[in-house]
C-alpha positions, 0 to 999 in steps of 0.5 A: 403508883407505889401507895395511896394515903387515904384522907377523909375530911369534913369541918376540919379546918383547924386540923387538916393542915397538921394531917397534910403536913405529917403526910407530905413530911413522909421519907420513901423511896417510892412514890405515893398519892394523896387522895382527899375527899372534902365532905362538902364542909361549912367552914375552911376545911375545902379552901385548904385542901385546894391549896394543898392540891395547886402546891403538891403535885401528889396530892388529888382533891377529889371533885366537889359534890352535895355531901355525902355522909361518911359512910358515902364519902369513905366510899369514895375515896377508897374507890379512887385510891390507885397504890398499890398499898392503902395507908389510912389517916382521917383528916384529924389525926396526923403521923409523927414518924416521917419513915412510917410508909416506909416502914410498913412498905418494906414490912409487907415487901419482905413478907408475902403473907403479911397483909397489914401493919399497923404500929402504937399511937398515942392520943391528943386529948382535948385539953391539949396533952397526950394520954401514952397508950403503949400499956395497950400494945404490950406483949403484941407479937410482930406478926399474927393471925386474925385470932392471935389480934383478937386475943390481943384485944387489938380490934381494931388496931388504930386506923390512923397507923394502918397501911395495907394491899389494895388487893386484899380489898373484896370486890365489891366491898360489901354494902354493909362494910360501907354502910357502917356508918361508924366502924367502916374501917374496922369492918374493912380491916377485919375482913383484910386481916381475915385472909392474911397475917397481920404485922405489927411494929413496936413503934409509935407513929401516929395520933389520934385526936380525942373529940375530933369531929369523927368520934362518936357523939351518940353512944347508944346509936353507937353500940346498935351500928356496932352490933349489926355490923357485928352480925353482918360481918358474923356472917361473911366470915362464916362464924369463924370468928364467932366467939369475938363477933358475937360478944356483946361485953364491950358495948356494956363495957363502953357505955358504962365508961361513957356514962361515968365520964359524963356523971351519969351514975344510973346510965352507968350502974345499968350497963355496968350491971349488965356487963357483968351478968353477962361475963358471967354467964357467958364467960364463967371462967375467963376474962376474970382479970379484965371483968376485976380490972372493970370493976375496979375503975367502976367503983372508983368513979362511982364511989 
């Protein structure tokens, strides 16, 4: 088996079509599975991947067990994945390019010491209209080191548009890589992407779907996973990439902007407050584009 698309899904029944659909509509000239695992969900979602599974052939439907969390699930399926390559879509986004797989295959075929490639996505908002996210990938290089994608500010790239080698995966996969309940993904390709190249394609194939079922709910118990991943991860990789695993400006920095979405001025203003002290005794002298770039949209909304 050439490639294994990895689907997880859970309560999805109003969008898990539109994800097989994007998938089974891929043009290669190898083969390629798809391995669904259903969270033992409350609605739809499992009855429409059994379809899928009795009409396509290429399509497994991982058995039905008690449901096992996200972290549990995720395990699962990428355990049962048999590619040569993992291409990764949750049950909630899907992929607008039918060459996509291709693509990236032939990227990783031609170059050894690549590992990964991801491409641009553009997101589907709740209000039904999408939010263009090239400024987010300008300048990107079409291969680079670990530390060239996080000058980039491309950890982690979109997990929706992500193909990689199976046999990059560590073995075992640290518990603390699936225990993450909210990251898992970025923790996974972080320790990819830390043994090889990672390629990059200036085109846009997929997207991602704001406020499906898989975003994060609580922001709080958001950033503490975050930081203990950011610590476990610290660790493995034996603080080489210290600078980035150890800096704490992006949790302030997504609190602060959670907070003002929702018209929490103080919430906001605090984790703004601290954002700020902290570049500035951490940072002094870089990042000022971005910290004035934050202050900006800060005072815009708080105004």
């Amino acid at each position: 088996m050439k490639l294994s698309v990895f689907v997880v899904t859970y309560n999805q029944e109003k969008y898990i079509r539109q994800c097989m659909d994007s998938i089974l509509l891929q043009k290669t000239n190898f083969d390629y599975e798809i391995v669904i695992g259903e969270d033992h969900g409350l609605d739809g979602t499992r009855a429409i991947c059994e379809e899928y599974a009795e009409k396509y052939p290429q399509v497994r439907l991982l058995p039905l067990t008690e449901n096992l969390g996200i972290a549990g699930n995720w395990k699962r399926v990428l355990s049962e994945c048999k590619g040569e390559y993992i291409a990764m879509c949750e049950g909630d986004d899907y992929w607008i390019d039918d060459l996509k797989l291709q693509k990236q295959v032939d990227r990783m075929e031609t170059d050894s010491t690549i590992g990964y490639v991801f491409t641009k996505h553009i997101r589907l908002k709740t209000d039904g209209t999408f939010q263009d996210m090239s400024h987010r990938f300008e300048n990107i290089p079409q291969k680079m080191t670990l530390h060239e994608l996080i000058a980039h500010r491309m950890v982690p790239p979109p997990t929706q548009t992500v193909c990689f080698r199976k046999a990059l995966l560590p073995n075992p996969i640290p518990a603390f890589v699936t225990q993450a309940e909210l990251q898992q993904d970025m923790a996974l390709l972080f320790i990819i992407a830390s043994q090889c190249n990672i390629g990059f394609i200036n085109e846009t194939t997929a997207v991602f779907r704001i406020g499906g079922t898989t975003s994060f709910q609580k922001p709080l118990y958001a950033v503490q996973t975050r930081q203990e991943l950011m610590r476990n991860l610290n660790t493995y990789t034996h603080f080489e990439y210290d600078d980035y695993l150890n800096n704490k400006n992006d949790d302030w920095a997504y609190l602060t902007y959670y907070y003002l979405n929702h018209k929490q001025r103080g919430k906001a203003t605090y984790y703004f407050i601290r954002k700020i002290i902290y570049s500035c005794f951490r940072y002094p002298k870089t990042n000022l584009k971005n910290t004035w770039i934050f202050v900006k949209h800060y005072l815009k909304n708080i105004l």
